[in-house]
TORPAZA-418095 format. One record per residue: x, y, z negated of N, C-alpha, C, O in turn. Coordinates in steps of 0.001 Angstrom, whole numbers, plus 500000, padded with zeros to 6 digits. Each point is the difference from the previous one (the first is absolute). Example, Ala and Ser with C-alpha at 12.3 -4.5 7.8 and 13.67 -1.06 7.14 Angstrom:
<nodes>
513190494310492200499110501190500000500900501200500000501036499981499335
498614501069501385500820501190499940499230501090499270500509501108499831
</nodes>
This chain:
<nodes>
624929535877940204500478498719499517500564499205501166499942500006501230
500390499598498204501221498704500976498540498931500876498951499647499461
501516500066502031499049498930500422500839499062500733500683500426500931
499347497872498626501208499690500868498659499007500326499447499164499285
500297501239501954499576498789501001500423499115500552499408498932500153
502077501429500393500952499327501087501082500264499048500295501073499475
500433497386500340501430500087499298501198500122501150501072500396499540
498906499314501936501104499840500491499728501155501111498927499875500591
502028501428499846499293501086500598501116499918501452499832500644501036
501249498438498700500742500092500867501157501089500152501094499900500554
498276501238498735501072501237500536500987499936498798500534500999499518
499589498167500198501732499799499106500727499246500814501117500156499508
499004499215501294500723498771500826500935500656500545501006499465500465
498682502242499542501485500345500562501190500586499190500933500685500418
498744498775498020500943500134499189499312501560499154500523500449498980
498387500120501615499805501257498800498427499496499011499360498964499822
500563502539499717498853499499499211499452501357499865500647500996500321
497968499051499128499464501337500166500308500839498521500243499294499022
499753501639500872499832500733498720498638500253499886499224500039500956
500367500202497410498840500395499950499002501201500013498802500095499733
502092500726500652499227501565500920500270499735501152499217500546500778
502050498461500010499823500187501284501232499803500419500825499567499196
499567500725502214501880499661500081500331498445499967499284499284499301
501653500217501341500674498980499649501176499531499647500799500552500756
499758498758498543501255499902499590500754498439500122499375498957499806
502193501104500577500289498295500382499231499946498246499584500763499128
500656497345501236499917499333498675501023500435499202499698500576498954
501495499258501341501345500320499592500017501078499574501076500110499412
498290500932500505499872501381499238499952499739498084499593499030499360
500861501966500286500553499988498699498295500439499546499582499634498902
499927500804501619498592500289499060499006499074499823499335499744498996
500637499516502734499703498550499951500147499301499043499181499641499154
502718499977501045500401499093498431499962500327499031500526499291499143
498655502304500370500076500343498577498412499582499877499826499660498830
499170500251501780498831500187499495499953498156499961499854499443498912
500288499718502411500459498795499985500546499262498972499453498900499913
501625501330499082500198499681498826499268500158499049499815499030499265
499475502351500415498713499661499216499358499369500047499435499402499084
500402500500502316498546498676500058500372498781499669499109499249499602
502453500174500481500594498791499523499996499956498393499660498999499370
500784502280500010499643500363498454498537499421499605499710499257499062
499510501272501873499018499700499478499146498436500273499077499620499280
501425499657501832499834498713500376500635498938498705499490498919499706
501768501702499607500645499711498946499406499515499024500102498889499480
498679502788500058499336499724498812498833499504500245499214499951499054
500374499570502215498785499223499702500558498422500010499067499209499858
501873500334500239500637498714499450500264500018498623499939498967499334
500460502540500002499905499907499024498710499917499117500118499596498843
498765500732501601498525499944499505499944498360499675499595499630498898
500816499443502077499786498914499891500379499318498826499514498908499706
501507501797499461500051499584498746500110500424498467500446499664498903
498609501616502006499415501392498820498593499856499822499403500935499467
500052498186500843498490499904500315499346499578498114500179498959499367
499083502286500218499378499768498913500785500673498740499647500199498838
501925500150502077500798500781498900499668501714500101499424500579500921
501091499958497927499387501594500091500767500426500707499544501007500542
501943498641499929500447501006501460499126499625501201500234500687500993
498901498468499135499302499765501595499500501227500384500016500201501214
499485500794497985498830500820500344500920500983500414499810500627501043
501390499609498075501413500945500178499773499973501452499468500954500569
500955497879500113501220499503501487498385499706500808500116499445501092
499034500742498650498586500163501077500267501284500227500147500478501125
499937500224497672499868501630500718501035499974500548499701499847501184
501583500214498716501097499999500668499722499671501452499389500886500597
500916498064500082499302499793500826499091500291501298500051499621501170
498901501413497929499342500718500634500866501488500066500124500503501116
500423500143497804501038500658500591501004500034500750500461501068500403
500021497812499894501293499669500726499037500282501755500475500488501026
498374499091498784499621499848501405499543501877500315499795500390501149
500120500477497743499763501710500177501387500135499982500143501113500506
501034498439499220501378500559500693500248499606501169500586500798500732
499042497833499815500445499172501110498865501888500992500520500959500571
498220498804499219499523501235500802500699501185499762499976500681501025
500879500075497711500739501085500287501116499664500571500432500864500763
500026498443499170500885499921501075500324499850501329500906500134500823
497762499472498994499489499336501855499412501582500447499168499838500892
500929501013498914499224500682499954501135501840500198500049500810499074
500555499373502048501019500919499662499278501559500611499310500352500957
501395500340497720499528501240500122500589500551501063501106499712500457
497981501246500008499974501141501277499816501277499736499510500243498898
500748500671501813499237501128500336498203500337500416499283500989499851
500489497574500749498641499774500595498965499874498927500091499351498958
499041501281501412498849499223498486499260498416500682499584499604501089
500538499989497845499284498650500379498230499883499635499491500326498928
499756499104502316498805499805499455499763499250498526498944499372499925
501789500623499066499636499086499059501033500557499036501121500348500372
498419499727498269500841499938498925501170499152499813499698498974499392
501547501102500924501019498665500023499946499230498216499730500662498997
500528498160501002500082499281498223501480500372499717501025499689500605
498840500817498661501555500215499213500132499543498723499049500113499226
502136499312500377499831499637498596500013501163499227500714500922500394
498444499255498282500345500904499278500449499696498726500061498869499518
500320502396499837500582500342498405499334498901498909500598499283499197
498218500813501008498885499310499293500827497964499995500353499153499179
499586500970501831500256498413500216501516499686499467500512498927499678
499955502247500343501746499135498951499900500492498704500869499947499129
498259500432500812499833500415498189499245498875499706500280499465498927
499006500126501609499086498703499494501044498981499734500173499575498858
500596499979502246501072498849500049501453500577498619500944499322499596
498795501655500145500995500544498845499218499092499101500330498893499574
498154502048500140499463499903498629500129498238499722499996499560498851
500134499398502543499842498788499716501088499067499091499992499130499129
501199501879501906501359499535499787500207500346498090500380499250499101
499201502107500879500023499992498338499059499370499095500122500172498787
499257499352501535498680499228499661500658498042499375499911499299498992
500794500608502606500395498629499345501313500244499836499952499425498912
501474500982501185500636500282499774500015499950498585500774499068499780
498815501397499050499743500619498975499299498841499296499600500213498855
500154498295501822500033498783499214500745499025499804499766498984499345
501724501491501578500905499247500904500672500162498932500063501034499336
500826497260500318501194500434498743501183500959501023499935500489501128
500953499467497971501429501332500168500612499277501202499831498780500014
500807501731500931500869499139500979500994500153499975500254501121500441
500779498236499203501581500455499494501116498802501679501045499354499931
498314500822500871500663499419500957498917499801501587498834499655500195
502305500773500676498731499527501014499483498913500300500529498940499666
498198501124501109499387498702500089499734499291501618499528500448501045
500894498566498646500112498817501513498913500104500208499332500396499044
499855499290502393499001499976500356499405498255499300500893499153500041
498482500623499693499462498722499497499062499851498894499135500875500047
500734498304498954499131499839498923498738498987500222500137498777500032
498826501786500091498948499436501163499223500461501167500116501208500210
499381498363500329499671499627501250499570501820500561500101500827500907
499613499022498342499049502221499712501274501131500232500228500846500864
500276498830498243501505500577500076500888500124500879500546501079500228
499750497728500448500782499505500424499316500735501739500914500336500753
497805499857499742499717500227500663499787501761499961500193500589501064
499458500130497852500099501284500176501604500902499603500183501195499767
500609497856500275501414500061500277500160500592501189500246501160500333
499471497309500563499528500393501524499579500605500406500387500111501164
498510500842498442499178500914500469500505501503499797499864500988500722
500825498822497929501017501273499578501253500496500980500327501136500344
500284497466499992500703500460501267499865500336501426500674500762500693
498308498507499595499634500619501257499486501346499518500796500851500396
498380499610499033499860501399499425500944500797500196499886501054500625
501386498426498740501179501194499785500366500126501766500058501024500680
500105497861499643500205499852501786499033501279500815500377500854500802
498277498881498641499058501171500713500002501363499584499316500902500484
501754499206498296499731501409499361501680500332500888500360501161500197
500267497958500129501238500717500511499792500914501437500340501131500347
498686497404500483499657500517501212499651501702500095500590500884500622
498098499181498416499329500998499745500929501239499618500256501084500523
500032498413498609501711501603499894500939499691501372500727500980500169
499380498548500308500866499889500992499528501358501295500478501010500516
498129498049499510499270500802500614499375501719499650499411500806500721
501018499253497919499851501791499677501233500393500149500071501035499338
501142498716501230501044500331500348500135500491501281500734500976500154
498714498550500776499342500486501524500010501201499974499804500411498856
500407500783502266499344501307499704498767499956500503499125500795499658
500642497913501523498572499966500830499208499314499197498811499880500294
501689499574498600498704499447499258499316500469498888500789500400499144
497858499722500490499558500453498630499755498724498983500251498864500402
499661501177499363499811499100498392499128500453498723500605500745499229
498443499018500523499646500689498263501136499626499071500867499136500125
498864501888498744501085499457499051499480499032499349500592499054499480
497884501246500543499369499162499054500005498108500769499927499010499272
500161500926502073500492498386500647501261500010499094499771499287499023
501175501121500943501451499560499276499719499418498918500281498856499642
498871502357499571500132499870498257499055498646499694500326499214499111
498592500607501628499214498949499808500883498567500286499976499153499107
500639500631501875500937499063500132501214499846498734500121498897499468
500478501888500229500669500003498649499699499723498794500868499676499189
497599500426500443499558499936499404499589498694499949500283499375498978
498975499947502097499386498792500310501694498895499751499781499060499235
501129500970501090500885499185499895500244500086498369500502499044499409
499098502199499883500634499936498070499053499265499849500326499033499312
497884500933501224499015499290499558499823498416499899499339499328499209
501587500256502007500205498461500287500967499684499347499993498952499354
500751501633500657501025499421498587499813499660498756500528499002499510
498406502094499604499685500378498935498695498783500236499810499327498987
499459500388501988499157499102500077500511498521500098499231499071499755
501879500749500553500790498904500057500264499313498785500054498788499788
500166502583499126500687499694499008498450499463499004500121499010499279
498879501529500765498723500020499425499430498376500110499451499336499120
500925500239502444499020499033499789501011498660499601499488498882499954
501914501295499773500713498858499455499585500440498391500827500544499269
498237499247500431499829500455498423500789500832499257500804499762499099
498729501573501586500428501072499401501574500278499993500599500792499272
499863498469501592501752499861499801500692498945499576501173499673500180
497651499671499035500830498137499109500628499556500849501158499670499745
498275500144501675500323498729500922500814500788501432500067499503501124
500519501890498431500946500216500667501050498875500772499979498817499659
500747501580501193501460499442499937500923501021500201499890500807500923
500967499200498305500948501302499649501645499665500795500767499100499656
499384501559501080501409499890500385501182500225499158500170501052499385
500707497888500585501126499825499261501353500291500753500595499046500502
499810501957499580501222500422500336501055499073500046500320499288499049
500277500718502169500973498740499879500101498679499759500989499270500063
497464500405499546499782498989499921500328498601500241499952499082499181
500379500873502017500446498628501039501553500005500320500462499071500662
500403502015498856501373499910500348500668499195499450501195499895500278
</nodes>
């Protein structure tokens, strides 16, 4: 388990940071900014908790959450040839089938959507909007980064990120009452 005694260690000041088997990498590294954006994804949805509190997605975006922080470790976390003293956390299969079964779960109370939808409605919405995009931002990094030949990636980090951005949407749409309190973009609207 994790022990943080000391928050400030000094050995970033020269612009790197450690990985979590070992090695260091600038900040500026693409794996950095891919696991880094999750953690902003997920800084996202705990602003979004703040106005999910008592609703039935809270328990959804708790677990979330705690998953986002088992990708932030697979990612932090790059495969080798070496064995590591420790089992590395990887996201698995299990965990985007759950975020499916959710997405079809509320999805499937949501009226019909015959136009896309502006980020807004209320306050809930309007914030896991936000959280949906930085998402898509961290799922680009993350494919960016399986494009590398030096880098590995699970497939299952991708698919969980893809997945997690249909979930915030589809959760977006849930907590403006089921879709009532959408706001729907009007084509051409303002010309």
């Amino acid at each position: 388990m994790v022990v943080l005694n000391r928050i400030y260690t000094r050995t970033g000041d020269k612009g790197t940071t450690a990985l979590a088997a070992g090695g260091r990498r600038p900040k500026h590294d693409l794996r950095i900014e891919a696991y880094g954006t999750v953690d902003e994804t997920n800084a996202c949805i705990g602003m979004v908790r703040l106005h999910t509190a008592g609703h039935e997605i809270d328990p959804m975006l708790s677990r979330i959450q705690n998953d986002l922080f088992d990708l932030g470790a697979d990612l932090a976390t790059v495969e080798t040839d070496k064995p590591l003293p420790y089992e590395p956390l990887r996201i698995t299969q299990s965990q985007v089938d759950r975020l499916e079964q959710e997405i079809d779960r509320l999805n499937g109370e949501l009226s019909v959507l015959r136009s896309f939808v502006l980020p807004g409605g209320t306050p809930a919405a309007a914030a896991l909007h936000l959280a949906r995009t930085i998402c898509r931002r961290a799922e680009r990094h993350v494919v960016e980064l399986t494009e590398k030949p030096d880098e590995k990636v699970s497939p299952e980090a991708v698919k969980y990120l893809n997945r997690l951005s249909d979930f915030l949407f589809v959760a977006s749409r849930y907590v403006n009452d089921k879709g009532a309190l959408d706001v729907l973009w009007v084509p051409g609207q303002n010309r």
